[in-house]
C-alpha angles and dihedrals in degrees: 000000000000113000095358116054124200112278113255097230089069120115117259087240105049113212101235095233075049088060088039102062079046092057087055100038077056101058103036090053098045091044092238104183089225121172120200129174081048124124118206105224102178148007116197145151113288130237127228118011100335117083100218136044115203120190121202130179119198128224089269093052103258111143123213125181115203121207111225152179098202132014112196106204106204101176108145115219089280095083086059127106099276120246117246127163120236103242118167123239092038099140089052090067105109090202139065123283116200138177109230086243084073097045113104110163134353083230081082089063106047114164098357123118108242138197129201122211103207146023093285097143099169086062103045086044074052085057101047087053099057092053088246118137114251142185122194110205101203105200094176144021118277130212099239117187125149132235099244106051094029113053099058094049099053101031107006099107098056097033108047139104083250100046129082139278122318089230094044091041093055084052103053082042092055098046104067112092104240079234096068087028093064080055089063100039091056101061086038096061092050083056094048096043088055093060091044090053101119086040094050089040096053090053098047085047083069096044102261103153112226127212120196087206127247104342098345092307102133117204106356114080094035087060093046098039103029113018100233131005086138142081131204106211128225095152118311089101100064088044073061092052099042091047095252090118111038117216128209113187098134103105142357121277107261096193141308118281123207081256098046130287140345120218124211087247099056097253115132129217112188118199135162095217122024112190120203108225096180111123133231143312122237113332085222084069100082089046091056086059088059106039123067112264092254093063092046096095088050101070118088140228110289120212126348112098119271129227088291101053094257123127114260110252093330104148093004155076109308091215099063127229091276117095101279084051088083096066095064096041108141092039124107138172124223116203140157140051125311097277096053100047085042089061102038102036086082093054094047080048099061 
């Protein structure tokens, strides 16, 4: 991260409570004024000489509203309207029905049979080992590699105790068009799929259906377009393969059923608690909540790659460079993992 790098005793693979305890160290030694417990109300336009006026309230209710030149809004796609498929019956169903945003432990779910929505392969391995009963229903191809064979190959030569430079290394990463990039990444993910053969082969042995991404391309434009689509293994797909898991990806949901869900093709699946994972609408969506409604039609799309290949307001002003553009000056989005807001923080920052 800027001005403190990891330490390099750290595992290759953080925990994320791990990652957590490191968030707080950083701010307390780089005396980062970070509020937490604080919801942000509004964003408007601002009065006098500051061009925007942000309102907070804070968990006991007091309200604050900051004057500013610029707001970065750096809310992930998880602040988004979840995504959740329209699927009839719904209010027959005699059990619980959740969005993966809202699991937080299979301990919640002892002794219950549980389906999962979704290629969401961590939670269902959460599942497995809880002793809990899972199905996965598996509606499209995913883009499957392992850890192991995948991670040097696609980034072992930048982020490794032998490679350069971490500054240097997110440069040389940055610097590549997603256009050439998705090149390289073609003839990468037949290298890596080769590796992975036993693994690919068992999966598609029990019917789960494989994608190798947009042209061949693997990861990366799944990451960049959909948000997901991919799954990076360290060991769920081998609890698929071994039936630990159980898979269902042989037909469309039809409706719900007081016991649990209809497919198209007749076959039943009960469940006491069917979870969505299914990911999230529009990320614009969370900045709409915070921005009055006539400013609404001049933010611009936000992630997914335009028609050059870049990523859509990523970094940068949400209001484009266009006219309308003007009315959201001072505003910027911040998306993407660690290494991607490290790199390009400094340049939001000048």
């Amino acid at each position: 991260m800027p001005y403190l790098p990891f330490p390099p005793s750290w595992p290759v693979y953080t925990p994320a409570l791990k990652l957590a305890d490191w968030l707080e160290s950083y701010a307390e030694v780089l005396e980062l004024n970070v509020w937490t417990s604080t919801k942000v109300a509004s964003v408007e336009p601002g009065e006098k000489d500051k061009k925007w006026d942000v309102k907070v309230v804070r968990d006991d209710g007091r309200e604050r509203v900051f004057s500013v030149n610029h707001v970065v809004f750096a809310l992930g796609f998880g602040n988004g309207k979840l995504k959740m498929p329209d699927i009839p019956g719904r209010e027959e169903f005699k059990g619980q029905i959740l969005h993966s945003s809202q699991h937080r432990s299979a301990r919640d779910h002892l002794g219950k049979k549980v389906v999962v929505i979704g290629s969401s392969h961590d939670l269902c391995s959460d599942y497995v080992d809880h002793g809990v009963g899972v199905t996965m229903v598996q509606r499209g191809p995913t883009y499957i590699m392992s850890t192991k064979e995948g991670i040097p190959r696609l980034i072992g030569g930048l982020y490794n105790e032998g490679g350069p430079p971490t500054d240097l290394a997110d440069r040389l990463g940055a610097s590549f068009p997603n256009h050439a990039a998705k090149l390289l990444h073609q003839r990468t993910t037949k290298d890596i799929a080769e590796a992975d053969k036993n693994l690919l082969d068992g999966l598609r042995k029990v019917g789960f259906k494989l994608t190798f991404g947009e042209d061949g391309s693997g990861p990366l434009l799944l990451a960049l377009k959909k948000v997901g689509g991919c799954y990076f293994d360290v060991g769920a797909s081998q609890r698929i393969i071994d039936g630990q898991i159980k898979l269902k990806s042989d037909g469309p949901i039809a409706r719900f059923t007081p016991t649990g869900l209809l497919f198209e093709d007749g076959s039943t699946l009960d469940a006491d608690v069917i979870l969505f994972a299914t990911g999230y609408g529009d990320a614009r969506e969370a900045y709409l909540q915070l921005l009055p409604s006539h400013l609404h039609d001049a933010v611009q799309p936000i992630w997914g790659v335009n028609e050059e290949g870049e990523i859509n307001s990523a970094w940068r002003e949400i209001g484009g460079r266009g006219p309308e553009g003007k009315k959201l000056a001072g505003l910027w989005s911040m998306m993407g993992n660690l290494a991607m807001c490290r790199f390009h923080s400094k340049h939001m920052a000048m």
